[in-house]
C-alpha positions in Angstrom: -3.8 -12.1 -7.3 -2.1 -9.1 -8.3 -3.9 -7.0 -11.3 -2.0 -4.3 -13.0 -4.4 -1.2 -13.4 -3.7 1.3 -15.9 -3.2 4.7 -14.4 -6.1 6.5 -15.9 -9.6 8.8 -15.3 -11.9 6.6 -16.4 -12.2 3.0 -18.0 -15.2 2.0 -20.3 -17.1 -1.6 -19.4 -14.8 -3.2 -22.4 -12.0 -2.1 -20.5 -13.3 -2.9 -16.9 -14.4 -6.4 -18.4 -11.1 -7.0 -20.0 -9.1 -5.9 -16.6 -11.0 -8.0 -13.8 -12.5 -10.8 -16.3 -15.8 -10.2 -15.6 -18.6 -10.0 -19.0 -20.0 -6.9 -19.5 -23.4 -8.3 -19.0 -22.1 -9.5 -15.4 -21.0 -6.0 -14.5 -24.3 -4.3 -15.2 -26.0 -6.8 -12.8 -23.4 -5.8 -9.9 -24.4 -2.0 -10.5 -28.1 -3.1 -10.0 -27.1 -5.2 -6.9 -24.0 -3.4 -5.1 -25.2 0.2 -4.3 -21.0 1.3 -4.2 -20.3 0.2 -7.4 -21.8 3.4 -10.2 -20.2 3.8 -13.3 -20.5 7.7 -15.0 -22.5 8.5 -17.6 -21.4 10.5 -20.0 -22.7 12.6 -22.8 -22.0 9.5 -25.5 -24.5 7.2 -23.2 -21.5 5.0 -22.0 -20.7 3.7 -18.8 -17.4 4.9 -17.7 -15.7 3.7 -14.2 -13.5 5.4 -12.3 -10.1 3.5 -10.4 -11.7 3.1 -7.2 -14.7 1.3 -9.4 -12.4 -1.2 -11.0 -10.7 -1.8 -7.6 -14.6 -2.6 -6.0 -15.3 -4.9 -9.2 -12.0 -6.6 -7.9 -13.2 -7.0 -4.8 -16.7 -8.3 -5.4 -15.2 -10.7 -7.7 -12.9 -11.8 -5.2 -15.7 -11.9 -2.6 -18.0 -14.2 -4.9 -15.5 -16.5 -7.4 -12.7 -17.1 -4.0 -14.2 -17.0 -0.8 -17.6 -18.5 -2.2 -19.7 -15.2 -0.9 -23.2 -14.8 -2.0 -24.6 -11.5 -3.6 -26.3 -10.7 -0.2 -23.0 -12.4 1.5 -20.9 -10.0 -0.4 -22.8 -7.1 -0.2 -23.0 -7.7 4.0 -19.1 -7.9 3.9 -18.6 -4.9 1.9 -21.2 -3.0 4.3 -19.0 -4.2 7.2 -15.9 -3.1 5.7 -17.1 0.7 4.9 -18.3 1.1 8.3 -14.9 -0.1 9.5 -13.3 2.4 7.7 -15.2 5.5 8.2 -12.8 8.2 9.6 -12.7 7.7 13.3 -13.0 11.8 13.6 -16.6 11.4 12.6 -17.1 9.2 15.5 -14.6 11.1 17.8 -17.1 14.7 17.3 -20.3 12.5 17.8 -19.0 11.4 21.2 -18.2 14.6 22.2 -21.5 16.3 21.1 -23.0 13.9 23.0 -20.6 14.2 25.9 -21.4 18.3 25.4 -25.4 18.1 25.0 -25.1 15.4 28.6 -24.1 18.4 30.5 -25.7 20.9 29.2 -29.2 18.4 30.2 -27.6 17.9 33.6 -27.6 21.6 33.7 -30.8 22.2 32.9 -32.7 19.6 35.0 -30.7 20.6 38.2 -32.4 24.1 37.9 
């Protein structure tokens, strides 16, 4: 399904409700549960959510309404996904640190 998301800074939960048909009530509940999904508070003490936030709701809905996920089901798969994404650069420098810090302890034990 293809959902046309205003180009904006921040949506409120009226708006986020309204965009992904989810109630208000059910999008406080996935803050508490999904860690990734934090809307801002602002100085009026209203929850305001940013793009990628309405683009998450979309995907946990799609996760629990479509493909029948549970919350812990969902939350797994959204885990997996993140790690899958992480910029392989990260993981590129931790090899060769560790590639580094291996000879510099074959060094030091052959002395």
């Amino acid at each position: 399904m293809v959902y046309s998301i205003p180009d904006k800074r921040y949506f409120t939960i009226g708006e986020v409700s309204k965009l992904c048909g989810i109630k208000p009530h059910v999008l406080r509940y996935w803050e508490q549960e999904f860690s990734e999904l934090q809307a801002i508070d602002r100085r009026s003490k209203r929850r305001y959510y940013q793009k990628k936030d309405v683009l998450l709701v979309l995907r946990i809905r799609e996760l629990l309404r479509d493909e029948g996920f549970t919350i812990n089901g969902a939350r797994l798969r959204l885990s997996e996904t993140s790690e899958k994404t992480k910029p392989k650069s990260i993981m590129d420098h931790k090899a060769i640190e560790y590639k580094e810090l291996m000879e510099i302890l074959t060094i030091l034990k052959g002395d």
